[in-house]
ZAMARGU-4260 file (C-alpha; in steps of 0.2 Angstrom, whole numbers, plus 5000, padded with zeros to 4 digits):
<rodrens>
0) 5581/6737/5428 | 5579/6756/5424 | 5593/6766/5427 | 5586/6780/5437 | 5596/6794/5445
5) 5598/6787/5462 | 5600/6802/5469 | 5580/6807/5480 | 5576/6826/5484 | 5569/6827/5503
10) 5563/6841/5514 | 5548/6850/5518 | 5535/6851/5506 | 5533/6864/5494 | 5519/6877/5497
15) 5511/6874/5479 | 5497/6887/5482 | 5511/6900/5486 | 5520/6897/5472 | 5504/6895/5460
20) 5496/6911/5466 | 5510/6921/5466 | 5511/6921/5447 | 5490/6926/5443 | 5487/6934/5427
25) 5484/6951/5429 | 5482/6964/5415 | 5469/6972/5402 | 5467/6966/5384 | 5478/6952/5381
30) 5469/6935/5376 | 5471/6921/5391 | 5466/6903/5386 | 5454/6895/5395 | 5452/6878/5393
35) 5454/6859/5398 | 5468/6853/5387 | 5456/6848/5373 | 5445/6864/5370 | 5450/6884/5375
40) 5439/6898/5377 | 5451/6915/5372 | 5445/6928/5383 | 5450/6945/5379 | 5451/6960/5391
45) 5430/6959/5392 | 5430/6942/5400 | 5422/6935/5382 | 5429/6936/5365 | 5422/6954/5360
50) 5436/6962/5352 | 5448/6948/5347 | 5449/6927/5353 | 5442/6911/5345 | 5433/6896/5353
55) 5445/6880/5348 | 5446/6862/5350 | 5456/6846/5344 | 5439/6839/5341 | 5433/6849/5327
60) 5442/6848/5309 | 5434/6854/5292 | 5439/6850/5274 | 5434/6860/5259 | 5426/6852/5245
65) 5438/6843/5233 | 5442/6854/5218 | 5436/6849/5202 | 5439/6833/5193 | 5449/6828/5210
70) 5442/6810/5218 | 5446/6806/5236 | 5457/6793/5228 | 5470/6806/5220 | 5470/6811/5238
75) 5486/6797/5248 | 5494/6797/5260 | 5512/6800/5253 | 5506/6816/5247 | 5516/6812/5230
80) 5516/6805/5214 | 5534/6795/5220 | 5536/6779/5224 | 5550/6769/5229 | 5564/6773/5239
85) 5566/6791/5241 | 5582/6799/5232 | 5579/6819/5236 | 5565/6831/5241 | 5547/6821/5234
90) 5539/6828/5218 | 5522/6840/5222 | 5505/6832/5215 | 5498/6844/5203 | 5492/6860/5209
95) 5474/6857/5212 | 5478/6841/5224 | 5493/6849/5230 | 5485/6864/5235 | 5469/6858/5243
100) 5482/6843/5253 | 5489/6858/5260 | 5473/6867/5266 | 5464/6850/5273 | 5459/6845/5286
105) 5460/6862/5297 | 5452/6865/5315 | 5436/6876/5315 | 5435/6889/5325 | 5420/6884/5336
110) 5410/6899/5336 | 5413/6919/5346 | 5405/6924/5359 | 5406/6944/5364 | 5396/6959/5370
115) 5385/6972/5358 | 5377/6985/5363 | 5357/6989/5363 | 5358/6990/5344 | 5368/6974/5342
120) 5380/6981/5336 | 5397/6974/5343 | 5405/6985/5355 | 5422/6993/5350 | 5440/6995/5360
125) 5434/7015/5361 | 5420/7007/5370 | 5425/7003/5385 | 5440/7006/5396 | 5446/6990/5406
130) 5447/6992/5423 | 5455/6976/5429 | 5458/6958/5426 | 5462/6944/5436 | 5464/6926/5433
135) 5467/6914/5447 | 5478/6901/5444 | 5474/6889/5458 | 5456/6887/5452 | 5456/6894/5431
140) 5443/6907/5437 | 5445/6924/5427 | 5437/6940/5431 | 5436/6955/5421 | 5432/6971/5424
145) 5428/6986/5413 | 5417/7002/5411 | 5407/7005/5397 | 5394/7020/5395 | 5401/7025/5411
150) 5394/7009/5420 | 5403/6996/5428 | 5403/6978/5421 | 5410/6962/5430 | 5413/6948/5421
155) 5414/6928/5427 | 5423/6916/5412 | 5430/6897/5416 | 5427/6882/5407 | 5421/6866/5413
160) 5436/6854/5415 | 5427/6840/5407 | 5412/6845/5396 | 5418/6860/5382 | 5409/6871/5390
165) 5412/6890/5394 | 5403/6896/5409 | 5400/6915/5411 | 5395/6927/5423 | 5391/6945/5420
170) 5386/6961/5431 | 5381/6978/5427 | 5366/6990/5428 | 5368/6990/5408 | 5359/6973/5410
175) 5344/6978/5417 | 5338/6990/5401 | 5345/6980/5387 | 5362/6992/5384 | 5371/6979/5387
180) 5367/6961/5379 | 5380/6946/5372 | 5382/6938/5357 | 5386/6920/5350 | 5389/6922/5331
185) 5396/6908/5319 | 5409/6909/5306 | 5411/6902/5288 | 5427/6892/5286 | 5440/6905/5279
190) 5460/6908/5282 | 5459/6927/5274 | 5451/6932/5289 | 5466/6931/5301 | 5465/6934/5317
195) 5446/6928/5316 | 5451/6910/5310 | 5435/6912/5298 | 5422/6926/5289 | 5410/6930/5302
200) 5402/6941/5287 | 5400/6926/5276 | 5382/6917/5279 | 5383/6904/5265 | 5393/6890/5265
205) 5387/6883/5282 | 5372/6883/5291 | 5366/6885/5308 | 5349/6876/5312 | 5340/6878/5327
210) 5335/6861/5335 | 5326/6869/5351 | 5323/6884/5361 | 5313/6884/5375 | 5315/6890/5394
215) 5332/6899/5393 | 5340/6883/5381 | 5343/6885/5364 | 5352/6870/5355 | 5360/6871/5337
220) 5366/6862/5325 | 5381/6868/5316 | 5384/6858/5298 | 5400/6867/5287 | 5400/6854/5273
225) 5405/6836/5280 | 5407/6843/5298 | 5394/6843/5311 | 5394/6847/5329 | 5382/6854/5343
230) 5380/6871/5351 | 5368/6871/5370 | 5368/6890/5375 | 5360/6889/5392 | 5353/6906/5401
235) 5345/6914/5416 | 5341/6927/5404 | 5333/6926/5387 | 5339/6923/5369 | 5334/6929/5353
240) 5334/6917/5337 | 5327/6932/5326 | 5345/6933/5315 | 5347/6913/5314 | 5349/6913/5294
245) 5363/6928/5299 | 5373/6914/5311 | 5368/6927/5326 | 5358/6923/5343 | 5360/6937/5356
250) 5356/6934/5375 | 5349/6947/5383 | 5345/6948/5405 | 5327/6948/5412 | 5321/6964/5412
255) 5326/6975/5428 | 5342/6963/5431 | 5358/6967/5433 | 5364/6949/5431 | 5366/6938/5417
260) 5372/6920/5419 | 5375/6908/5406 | 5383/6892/5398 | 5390/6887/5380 | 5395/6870/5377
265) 5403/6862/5357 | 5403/6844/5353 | 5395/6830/5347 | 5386/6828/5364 | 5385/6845/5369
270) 5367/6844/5371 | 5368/6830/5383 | 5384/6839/5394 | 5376/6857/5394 | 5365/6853/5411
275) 5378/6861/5424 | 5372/6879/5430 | 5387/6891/5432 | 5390/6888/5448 | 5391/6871/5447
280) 5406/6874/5432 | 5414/6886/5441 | 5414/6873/5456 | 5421/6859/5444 | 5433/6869/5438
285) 5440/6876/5453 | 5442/6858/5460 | 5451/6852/5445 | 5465/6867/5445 | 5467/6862/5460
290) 5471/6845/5458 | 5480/6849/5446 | 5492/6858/5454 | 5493/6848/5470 | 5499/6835/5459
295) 5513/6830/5448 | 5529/6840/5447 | 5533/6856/5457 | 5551/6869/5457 | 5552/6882/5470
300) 5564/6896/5465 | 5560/6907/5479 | 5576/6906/5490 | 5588/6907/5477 | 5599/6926/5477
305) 5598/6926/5457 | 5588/6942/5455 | 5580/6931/5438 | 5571/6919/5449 | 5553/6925/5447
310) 5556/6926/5431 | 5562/6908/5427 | 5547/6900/5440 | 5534/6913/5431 | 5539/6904/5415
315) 5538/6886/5423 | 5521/6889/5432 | 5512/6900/5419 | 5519/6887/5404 | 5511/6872/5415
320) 5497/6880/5416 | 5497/6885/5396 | 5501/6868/5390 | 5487/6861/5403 | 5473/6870/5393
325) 5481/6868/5376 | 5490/6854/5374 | 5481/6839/5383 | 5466/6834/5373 | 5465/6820/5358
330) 5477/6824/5345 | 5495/6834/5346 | 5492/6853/5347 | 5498/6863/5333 | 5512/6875/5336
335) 5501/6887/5341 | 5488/6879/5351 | 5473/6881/5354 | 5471/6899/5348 | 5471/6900/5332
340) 5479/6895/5314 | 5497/6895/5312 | 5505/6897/5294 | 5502/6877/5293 | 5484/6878/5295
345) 5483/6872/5313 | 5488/6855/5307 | 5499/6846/5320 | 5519/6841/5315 | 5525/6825/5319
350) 5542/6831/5320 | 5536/6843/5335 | 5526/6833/5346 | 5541/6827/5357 | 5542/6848/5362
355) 5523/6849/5366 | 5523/6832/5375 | 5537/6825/5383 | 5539/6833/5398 | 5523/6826/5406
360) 5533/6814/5408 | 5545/6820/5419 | 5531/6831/5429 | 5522/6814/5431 | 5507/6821/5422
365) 5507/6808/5410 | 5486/6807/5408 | 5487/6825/5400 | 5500/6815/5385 | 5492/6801/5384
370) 5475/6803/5370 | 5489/6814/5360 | 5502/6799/5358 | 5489/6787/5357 | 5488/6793/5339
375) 5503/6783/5335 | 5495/6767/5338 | 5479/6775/5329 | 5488/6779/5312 | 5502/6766/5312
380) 5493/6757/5298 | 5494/6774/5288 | 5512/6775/5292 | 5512/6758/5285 | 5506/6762/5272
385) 5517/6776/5269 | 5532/6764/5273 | 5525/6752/5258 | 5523/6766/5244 | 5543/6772/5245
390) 5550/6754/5248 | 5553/6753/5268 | 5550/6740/5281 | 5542/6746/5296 | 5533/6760/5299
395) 5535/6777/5292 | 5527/6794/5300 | 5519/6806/5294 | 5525/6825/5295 | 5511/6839/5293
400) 5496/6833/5296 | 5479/6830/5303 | 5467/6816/5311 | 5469/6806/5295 | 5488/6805/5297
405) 5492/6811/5280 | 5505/6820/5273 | 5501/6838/5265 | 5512/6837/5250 | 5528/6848/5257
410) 5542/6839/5246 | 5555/6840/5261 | 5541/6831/5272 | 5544/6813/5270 | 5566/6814/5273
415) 5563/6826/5288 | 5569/6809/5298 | 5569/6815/5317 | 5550/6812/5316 | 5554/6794/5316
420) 5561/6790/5331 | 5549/6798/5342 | 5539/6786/5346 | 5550/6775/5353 | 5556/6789/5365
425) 5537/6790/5371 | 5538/6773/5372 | 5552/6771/5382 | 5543/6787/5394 | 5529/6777/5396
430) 5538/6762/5404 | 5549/6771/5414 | 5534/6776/5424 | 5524/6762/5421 | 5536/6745/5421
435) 5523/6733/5416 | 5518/6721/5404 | 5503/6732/5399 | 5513/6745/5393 | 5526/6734/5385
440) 5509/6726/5374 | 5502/6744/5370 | 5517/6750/5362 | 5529/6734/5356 | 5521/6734/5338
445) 5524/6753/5336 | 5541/6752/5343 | 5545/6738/5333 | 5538/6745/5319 | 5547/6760/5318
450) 5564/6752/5321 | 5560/6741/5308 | 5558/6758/5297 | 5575/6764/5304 | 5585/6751/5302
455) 5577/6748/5283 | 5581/6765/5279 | 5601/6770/5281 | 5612/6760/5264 | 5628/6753/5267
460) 5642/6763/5257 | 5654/6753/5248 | 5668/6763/5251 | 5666/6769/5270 | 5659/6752/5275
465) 5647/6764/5286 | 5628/6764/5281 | 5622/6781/5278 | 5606/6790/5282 | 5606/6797/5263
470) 5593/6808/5261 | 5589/6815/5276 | 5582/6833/5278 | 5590/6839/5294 | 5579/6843/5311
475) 5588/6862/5305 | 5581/6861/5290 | 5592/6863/5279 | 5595/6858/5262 | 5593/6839/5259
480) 5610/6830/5264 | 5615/6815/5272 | 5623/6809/5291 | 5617/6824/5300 | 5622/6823/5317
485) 5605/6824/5328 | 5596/6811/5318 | 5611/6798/5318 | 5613/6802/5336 | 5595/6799/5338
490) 5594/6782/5326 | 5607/6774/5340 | 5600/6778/5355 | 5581/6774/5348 | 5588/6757/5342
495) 5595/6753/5358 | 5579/6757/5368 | 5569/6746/5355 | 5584/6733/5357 | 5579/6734/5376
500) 5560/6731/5371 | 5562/6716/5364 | 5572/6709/5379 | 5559/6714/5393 | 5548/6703/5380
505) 5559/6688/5380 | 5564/6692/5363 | 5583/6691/5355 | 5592/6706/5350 | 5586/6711/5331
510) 5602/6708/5323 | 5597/6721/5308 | 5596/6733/5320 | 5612/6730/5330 | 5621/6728/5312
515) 5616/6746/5306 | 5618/6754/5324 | 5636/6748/5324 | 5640/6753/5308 | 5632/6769/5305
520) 5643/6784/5300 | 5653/6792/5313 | 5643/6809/5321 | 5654/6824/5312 | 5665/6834/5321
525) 5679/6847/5315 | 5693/6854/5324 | 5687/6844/5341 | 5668/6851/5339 | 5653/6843/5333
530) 5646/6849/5315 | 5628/6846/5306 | 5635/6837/5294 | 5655/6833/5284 | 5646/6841/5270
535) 5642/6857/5282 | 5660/6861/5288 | 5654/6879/5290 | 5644/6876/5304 | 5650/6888/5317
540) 5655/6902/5302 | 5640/6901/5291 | 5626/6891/5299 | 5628/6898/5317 | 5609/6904/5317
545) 5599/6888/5313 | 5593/6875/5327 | 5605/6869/5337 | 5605/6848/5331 | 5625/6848/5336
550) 5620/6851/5354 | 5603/6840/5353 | 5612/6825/5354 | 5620/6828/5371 | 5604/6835/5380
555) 5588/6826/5372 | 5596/6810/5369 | 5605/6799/5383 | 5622/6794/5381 | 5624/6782/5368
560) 5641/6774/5357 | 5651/6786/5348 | 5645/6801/5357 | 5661/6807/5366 | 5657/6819/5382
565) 5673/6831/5379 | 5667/6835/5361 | 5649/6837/5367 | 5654/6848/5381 | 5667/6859/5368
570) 5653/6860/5357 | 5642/6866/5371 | 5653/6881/5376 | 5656/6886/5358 | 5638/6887/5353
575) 5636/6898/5371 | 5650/6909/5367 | 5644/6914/5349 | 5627/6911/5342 | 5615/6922/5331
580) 5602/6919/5346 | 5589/6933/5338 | 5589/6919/5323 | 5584/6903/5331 | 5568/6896/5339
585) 5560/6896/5357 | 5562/6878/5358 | 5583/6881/5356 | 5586/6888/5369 | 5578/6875/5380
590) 5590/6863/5368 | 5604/6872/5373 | 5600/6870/5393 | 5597/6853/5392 | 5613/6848/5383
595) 5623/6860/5395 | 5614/6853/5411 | 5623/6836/5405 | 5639/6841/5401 | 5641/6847/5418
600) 5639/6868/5411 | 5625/6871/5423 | 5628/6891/5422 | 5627/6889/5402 | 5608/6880/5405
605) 5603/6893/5416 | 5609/6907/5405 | 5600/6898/5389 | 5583/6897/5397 | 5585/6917/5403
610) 5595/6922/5385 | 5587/6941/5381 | 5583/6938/5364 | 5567/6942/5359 | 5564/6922/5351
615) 5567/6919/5372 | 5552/6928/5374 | 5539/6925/5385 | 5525/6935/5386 | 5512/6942/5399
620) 5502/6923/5399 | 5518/6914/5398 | 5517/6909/5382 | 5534/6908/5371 | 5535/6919/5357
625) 5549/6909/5348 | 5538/6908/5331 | 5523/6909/5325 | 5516/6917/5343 | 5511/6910/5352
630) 5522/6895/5350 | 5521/6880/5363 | 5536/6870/5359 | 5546/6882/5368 | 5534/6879/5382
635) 5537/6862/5382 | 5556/6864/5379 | 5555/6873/5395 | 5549/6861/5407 | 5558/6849/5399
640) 5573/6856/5403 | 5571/6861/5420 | 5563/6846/5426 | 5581/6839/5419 | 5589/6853/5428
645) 5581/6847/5445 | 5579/6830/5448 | 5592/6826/5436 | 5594/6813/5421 | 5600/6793/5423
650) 5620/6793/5428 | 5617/6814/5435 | 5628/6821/5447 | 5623/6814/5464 | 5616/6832/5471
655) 5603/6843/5472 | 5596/6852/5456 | 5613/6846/5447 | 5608/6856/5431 | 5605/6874/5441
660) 5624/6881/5449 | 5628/6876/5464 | 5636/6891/5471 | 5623/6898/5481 | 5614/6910/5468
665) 5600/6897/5463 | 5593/6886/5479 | 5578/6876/5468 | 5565/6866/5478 | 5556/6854/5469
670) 5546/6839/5470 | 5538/6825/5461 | 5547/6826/5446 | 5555/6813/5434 | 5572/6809/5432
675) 5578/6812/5413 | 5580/6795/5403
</rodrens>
């Protein structure tokens, strides 16, 4: 029996197309993400990627050669020349594996489309002056408007919601002459070449063959060392193949038209998805936005007397519609998305999915979650693997990595533990909204699995009696210590779910695992507060600017033994009332609201997910600026947390909105969302 807050919102229904379209992108020269959750177009002010932008997807990953007197089987992985249990930070491999681990595999950019001019030269910011931009949020149709040699030029961008394909309209007397033409150009894998995410000025190193082009259709075959994929450019107009061996192809209108349509699709079957005309894209894609919105989760913020409410429902709307395009496809986005490389190579973390995917969840969009977490089933025999090499029952995950699910080589990577629990969280998720005994098969082995690995991994102390998570490299990141509080707060209430599995399967408790649940060490507090750790005292004098693990446990996590609600909810006022906020990352703050939503601090959540500090940033797309910009697990955090916030989490105050204030200044209308576990 699930033990769902019992309390159910009622009343009149939300006007979602209200509340969507009253937050439309508008603006000049900032890239907007267009995309279907597996592949983004990032359109500039131009309506195409002229100036700035990269075509991405989770599909497409590349891998550099293998240095010299390197063999794929030096390449594991454990990412280390350890084995057996770890004692400490892992040892790096020698410099050429090491360094060639930590580059491989990377996503490609797909490709850039843009304008040039009658030369082909590519037109320049002093080029043109932008006029207007528009993107609709109920349908994911953006128009552009700009001048450029003192002529007016509309532009039509969406992307299919199903094939990777971009769609494009454009309309200017500069067509009809040739003054105005498009580009699609092809870059060599490079990472010195930020923002490009490759060295459009480097023709060797890949090629570009063209396997037709005939009657406005040219298809391409893209080959960068082991990787392949398809390119179908489709056109009322004309295309030149005349710079092939440059990685160039312009398309040009019909002479005497002031109209240019056409369509680009990646992927292994682009050639056999690149049939739709624009209209018929721009049709799909309108349909699928808007079942998008009219589905799932909605929060109306409208009424409320806060001044801050069209901020906060910008964020929510505008962070929906960000994680739709970016975070939805076959593997767990990278902190950044789908827009370019991070400082990790675009490679996902293991650690972070839970901030990128979780809160589908809770807006009952679990579909967009569901090819992303299927990955743990895909790699649990790499984490086996990984378990086997350091001496661990069970499975153990990855950290920083890519489709193959290994590990890059960081030496703090493998006792990073709150990666571990994770799947048993999604797990748990997934039944909630889907109590069945299909659900229960598709994740018992991963669940069982990982608790296995948890419970394998703590020691028993001699002296204390209490088995301690000794090394453990804290969710803050800090130096490698032992018994940090978020990841023994998250070892019990993981156990326990995976406890609960086994009974819906007719199975006995594990006893392992309610032997090191009860004895693990006490979570550690001083002078009534919760600290990291007993060996990080300091924590509100010295470490007050680092990720907020103290709190974590009382807003991520559900209630679970030893974690006292009076400590939690000191704690919680103590971090609010002084915290280096300009220190920490977007997805604290988030943290911070979730925690205070359940210890009955409703004004502290709200206060968290509006702090000022320029890590609390959101910028004109919605997108959270809280590291590496753009930075999606503050996006995720987000919804997260005010999904809590609305409908409320298991044993929640029986109200409306019991995270938000109840003293008039918030009134928050929502629907189809998810209590919090």
């Amino acid at each position: 029996m699930l033990g769902l807050a019992s309390w159910v919102k009622a009343g009149p229904a939300i006007d979602r197309h209200a509340l969507v379209s009253r937050h439309d992108l508008h603006g000049s020269d900032f890239e907007i993400p267009l995309g279907n959750g597996n592949f983004a177009f990032n359109a500039d002010g131009t309506g195409l990627e002229t100036f700035s932008g990269n075509t991405m997807s989770h599909w497409c990953w590349h891998s550099f050669p293998l240095p010299p007197g390197v063999s794929q089987t030096d390449i594991k992985p454990w990412a280390t020349s350890d084995h057996g249990r770890l004692k400490g930070a892992t040892t790096k491999m020698p410099a050429p594996i090491y360094g060639w681990s930590r580059v491989n595999p990377h996503p490609l950019n797909l490709g850039r489309i843009g304008f040039v001019g009658s030369e082909g030269a590519r037109l320049q910011p002093s080029d043109v002056r932008f006029d207007s931009r528009h993107l609709e949020m109920w349908t994911g149709l953006l128009e552009s408007k700009f001048t450029c040699l003192g002529q007016h030029v509309t532009v039509k961008t969406c992307v299919d919601p199903k094939n990777d394909t971009v769609a494009v309209q454009v309309t200017s007397p500069l067509l009809k002459n040739g003054r105005l033409k498009v580009l699609l150009d092809f870059p060599a894998p490079s990472f010195a070449k930020s923002p490009w995410v490759g060295d459009f000025s480097q023709t060797s190193g890949h090629r570009t063959d063209v396997v037709q082009n005939k009657d406005g259709r040219l298809e391409l075959r893209r080959t960068i060392d082991e990787t392949k994929y398809d390119v179908v450019l489709s056109t009322t107009g004309n295309i030149s193949t005349t710079d092939s061996a440059m990685h160039r192809f312009v398309v040009m209108a019909k002479s005497g038209s002031d109209t240019l349509d056409f369509t680009c699709g990646f992927g292994a079957t682009a050639a056999a998805d690149a049939i739709q005309t624009v209209a018929g894209i721009e049709a799909a894609c309108a349909d699928s936005w808007m079942a998008f919105w009219k589905s799932g989760g909605a929060i109306d913020l409208s009424g409320s007397k806060d001044p801050r409410w069209m901020e906060l429902e910008r964020r929510i709307v505008l962070s929906q519609y960000q994680l739709a395009v970016q975070s939805a496809g076959d593997y767990p986005p990278a902190e950044v998305g789908l827009t370019g490389l991070d400082p990790w190579r675009g490679k996902w973390h293991f650690e972070m999915i839970w901030w990128h995917l979780a809160h589908y969840a809770l807006w009952d969009r679990w579909p967009k979650a569901e090819k992303a977490l299927s990955n743990y089933q895909r790699l649990a025999s790499v984490a086996r693997e990984i378990a086997k090499n350091f001496d661990y029952r069970g499975l153990m995950w990855p950290k920083q990595t890519g489709p193959n699910g290994y590990n890059d080589g960081y030496p703090s990577e493998m006792p990073l533990l709150w990666k571990e629990p994770h799947p048993i969280f999604f797990a748990e998720l997934d039944y909630r909204l889907h109590p069945n005994a299909a659900t229960l098969a598709k994740w018992k082995d991963v669940v069982f699995g990982t608790a296995d690995f948890m419970a394998d991994y703590p020691t028993k102390n001699a002296t204390t009696g209490h088995y301690d998570l000794d090394p453990v490299w804290a969710a803050w990141e800090g130096p490698i210590d032992k018994n940090t509080i978020f990841e023994l707060g998250y070892w019990h209430a993981t156990l326990e779910m995976a406890q609960q599995w086994r009974l819906r399967l007719g199975l006995k408790r594990d006893a392992h695992w309610d032997d090191v649940a009860k004895d693990l060490a006490p979570l550690p507090t001083k002078d009534g507060l919760y600290i990291y750790s007993s060996a990080w005292p300091n924590t509100f004098a010295l470490r007050d600017f680092d990720h907020l693990d103290h709190i974590g446990i009382a807003g991520m996590l559900p209630p679970f033994p030893g974690l006292d609600p009076d400590t939690a909810r000191r704690t919680v006022k103590e971090v609010a009332r002084d915290w280096q906020w300009e220190r920490v990352w977007g997805w604290d703050f988030p943290w911070l609201a979730m925690a205070a939503a359940r210890v009955s601090e409703p004004k502290i959540a709200v206060e968290a997910l509006l702090n000022p500090a320029a890590k609390n940033h959101y910028d004109e797309r919605g997108l959270c600026t809280g590291g590496p910009p753009p930075y999606l697990p503050g996006n995720g955090g987000l919804l997260y947390a005010v999904a809590m916030m609305a409908a409320g989490w298991d044993g929640a105050p029986h109200r409306n909105a019991p995270g938000f204030p109840d003293n008039g200044s918030w009134k928050v209308r929502w629907e189809g969302l998810k209590p919090a576990p």
